[in-house]
N, C-alpha and C positions, 0 to 999 in steps of 0.2 A: 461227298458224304459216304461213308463209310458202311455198308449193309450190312453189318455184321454188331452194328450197335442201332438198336432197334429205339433204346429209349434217346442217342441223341435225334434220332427222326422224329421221334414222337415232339420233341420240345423242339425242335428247328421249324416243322410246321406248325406247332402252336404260335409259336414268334408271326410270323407269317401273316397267319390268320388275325393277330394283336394288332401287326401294323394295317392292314385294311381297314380294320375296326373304325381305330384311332385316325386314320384319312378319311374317311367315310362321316365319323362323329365331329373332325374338327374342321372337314368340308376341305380337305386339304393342308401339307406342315412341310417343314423343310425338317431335311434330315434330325436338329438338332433338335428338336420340338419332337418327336418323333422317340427318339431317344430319351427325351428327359420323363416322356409320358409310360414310358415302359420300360423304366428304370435300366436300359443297360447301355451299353458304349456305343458311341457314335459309330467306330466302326464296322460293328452290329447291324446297327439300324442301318448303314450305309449299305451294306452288302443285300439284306432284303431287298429293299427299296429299288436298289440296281438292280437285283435279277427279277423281280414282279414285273419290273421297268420293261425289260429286254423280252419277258416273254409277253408283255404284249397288257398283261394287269392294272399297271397304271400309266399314266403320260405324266410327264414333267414338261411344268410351264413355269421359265424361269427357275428360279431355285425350289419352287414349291410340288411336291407329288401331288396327284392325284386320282381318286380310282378311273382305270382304262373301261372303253367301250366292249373289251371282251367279255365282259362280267353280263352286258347285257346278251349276248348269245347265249350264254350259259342259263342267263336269266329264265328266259326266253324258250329254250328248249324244254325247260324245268316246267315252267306253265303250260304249255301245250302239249304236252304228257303227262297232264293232269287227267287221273278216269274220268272219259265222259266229258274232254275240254269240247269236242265239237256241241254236243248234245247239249251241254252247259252253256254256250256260247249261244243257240236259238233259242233257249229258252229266256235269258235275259234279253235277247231282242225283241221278242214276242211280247213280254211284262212290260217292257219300256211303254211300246207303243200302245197296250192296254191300259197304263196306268198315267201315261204321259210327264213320267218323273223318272229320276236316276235311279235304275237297279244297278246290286250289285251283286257278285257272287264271292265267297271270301272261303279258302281254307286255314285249319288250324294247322299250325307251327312250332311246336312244342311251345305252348303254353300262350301265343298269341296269335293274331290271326292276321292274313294280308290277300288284299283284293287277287283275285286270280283274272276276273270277266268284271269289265264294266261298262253303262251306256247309259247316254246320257239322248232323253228325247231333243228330240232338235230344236223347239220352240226354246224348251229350257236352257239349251246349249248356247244359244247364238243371241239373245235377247242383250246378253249386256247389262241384266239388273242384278239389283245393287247385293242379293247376298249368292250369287249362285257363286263365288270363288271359296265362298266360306265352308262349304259343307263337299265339295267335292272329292269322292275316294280318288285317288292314286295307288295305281296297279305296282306291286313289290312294295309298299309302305307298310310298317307293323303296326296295331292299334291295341290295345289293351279289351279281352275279351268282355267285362265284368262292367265296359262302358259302353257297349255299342249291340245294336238287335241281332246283330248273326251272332256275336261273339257268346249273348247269353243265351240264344235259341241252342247255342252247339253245347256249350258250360250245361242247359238242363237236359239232355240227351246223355248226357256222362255218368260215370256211377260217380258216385260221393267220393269215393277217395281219390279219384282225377280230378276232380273239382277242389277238392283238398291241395293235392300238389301243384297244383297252377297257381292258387294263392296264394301259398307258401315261397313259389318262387319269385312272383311277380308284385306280390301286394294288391292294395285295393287304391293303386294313385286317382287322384280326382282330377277329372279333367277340366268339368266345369262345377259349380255350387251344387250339383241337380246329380253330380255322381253316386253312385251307391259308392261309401269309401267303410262300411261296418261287413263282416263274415256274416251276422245270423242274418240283416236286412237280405244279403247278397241269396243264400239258402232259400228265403222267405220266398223271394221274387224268381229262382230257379222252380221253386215248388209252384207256384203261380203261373208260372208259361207251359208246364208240362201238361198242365189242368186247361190250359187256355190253345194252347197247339204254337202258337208263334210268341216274341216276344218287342218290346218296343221300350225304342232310345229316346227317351221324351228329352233333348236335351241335353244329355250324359255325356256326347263325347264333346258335340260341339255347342256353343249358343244361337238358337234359331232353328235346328236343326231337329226332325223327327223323321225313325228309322223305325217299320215294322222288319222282322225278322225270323225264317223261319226255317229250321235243319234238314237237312238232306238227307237221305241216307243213299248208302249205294244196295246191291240188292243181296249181299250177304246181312246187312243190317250193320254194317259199322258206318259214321258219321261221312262222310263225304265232306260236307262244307254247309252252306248255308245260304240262302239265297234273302236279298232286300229289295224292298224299295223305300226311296229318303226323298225327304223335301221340304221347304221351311215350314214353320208351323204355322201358318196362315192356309198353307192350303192341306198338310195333313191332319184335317183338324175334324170333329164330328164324325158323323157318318162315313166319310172316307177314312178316319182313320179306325174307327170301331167296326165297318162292315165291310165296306167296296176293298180296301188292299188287303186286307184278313184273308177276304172270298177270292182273289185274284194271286193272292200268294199260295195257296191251297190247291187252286186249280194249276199253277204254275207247274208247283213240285210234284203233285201226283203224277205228271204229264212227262215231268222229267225223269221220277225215277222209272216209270215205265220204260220211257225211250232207251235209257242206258240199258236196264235191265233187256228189253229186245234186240238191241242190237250187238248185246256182249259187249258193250264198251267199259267193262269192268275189269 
């Protein structure tokens, strides 16, 4: 490639970045499928494909690409150089065993949001019953902010017009019946968690599932992320979900952003 032409770099790495996409969304394609999905020549796609290949990007099994375990290094690195991954990281192990349910810690992504810290208490973990597959976060997954308790704990910490372009870019998809899928409800219930301090997933992303959620900040005062705890709605339910995870989410994050704040982990 040529240095001296700036805009073909610029469109050779967007190609690039199109076909991981298109691997990653179609969980795998062979050259030709690859090519038909991003409209250009097979020998296009072929030449990506081989060099993503070669440096290590993806594996090919059989005729089919797929994305390479280097990404998870990358992954990987990216998480753990999160401000305040260590400090973030005790404080959800601390919640866990306080509140004996899955916390999670999630940051924002341009406009959506993906677990950074998760844990899951051991009872919960290893039981084997029948919904704990259903509600479980996965670390590097995106979720849509507008459905889930970190996602609208961080969405009411925002000024209105960042909460305007997340919408704008992403919509109000439903995930389940119980979604917020209207802009003034969405506003309503952001005005409602600032007044209340945390926010909660009654249901919205998953079925069976309830998430209290509540925003971080780091100690210039900008958003950090957001910290939860989730669990089906039989046992988040009364008192535990109106006082006991409220009061243990509160104590959590107070705890934490002190910690970062004193040890400059910002």
């Amino acid at each position: 490639m040529q240095a001296s032409d700036p805009g073909s770099a610029v469109s050779t790495t967007q190609t690039s970045l199109e076909v991981l996409e298109t691997l990653c969304e179609l969980d795998g394609a062979r050259v030709t499928t690859v090519a038909d999905r991003l409209d250009v020549a097979k020998s296009t796609a072929h030449k990506h494909l081989r060099t993503l290949e070669e440096c290590g990007y993806l594996r090919k099994e059989g005729n089919r690409y797929h994305i390479g375990l280097r990404f998870l290094h990358f992954g990987e690195y990216a998480r753990r150089r999160w401000p305040g991954f260590e400090c973030i990281q005790n404080a959800v192990s601390s919640l866990t065993e306080e509140t004996e349910e899955e916390v999670d810690f999630v940051a924002e992504d341009h406009g959506r949001i993906l677990t950074i810290v998760e844990s899951y208490h051991k009872w919960v973990k290893y039981t084997g019953g029948r919904d704990e597959s259903q509600y479980r976060a996965r670390i590097g997954t995106y979720y849509y902010m507008h459905a889930t308790a970190t996602g609208k704990a961080i969405l009411a910490a925002y000024p209105t017009g960042r909460v305007e372009e997340t919408v704008d870019r992403w919509g109000l998809p439903a995930k389940t019946d119980r979604t917020i899928t209207d802009r003034e409800a969405l506003f309503e219930e952001l005005s409602a968690i600032r007044a209340d301090g945390y926010a909660v997933d009654d249901e919205e992303y998953t079925d069976g599932l309830r998430s209290v959620g509540k925003a971080v900040r780091a100690p210039d005062g900008s958003v950090l992320g957001a910290l939860s705890v989730s669990g089906p709605t039989y046992r988040i339910d009364g008192a535990v979900l109106e006082r006991e995870i409220p009061a243990a989410l509160d104590r959590a994050v107070e705890e934490l952003e002190s910690e970062i704040a004193e040890r400059g982990a910002y």
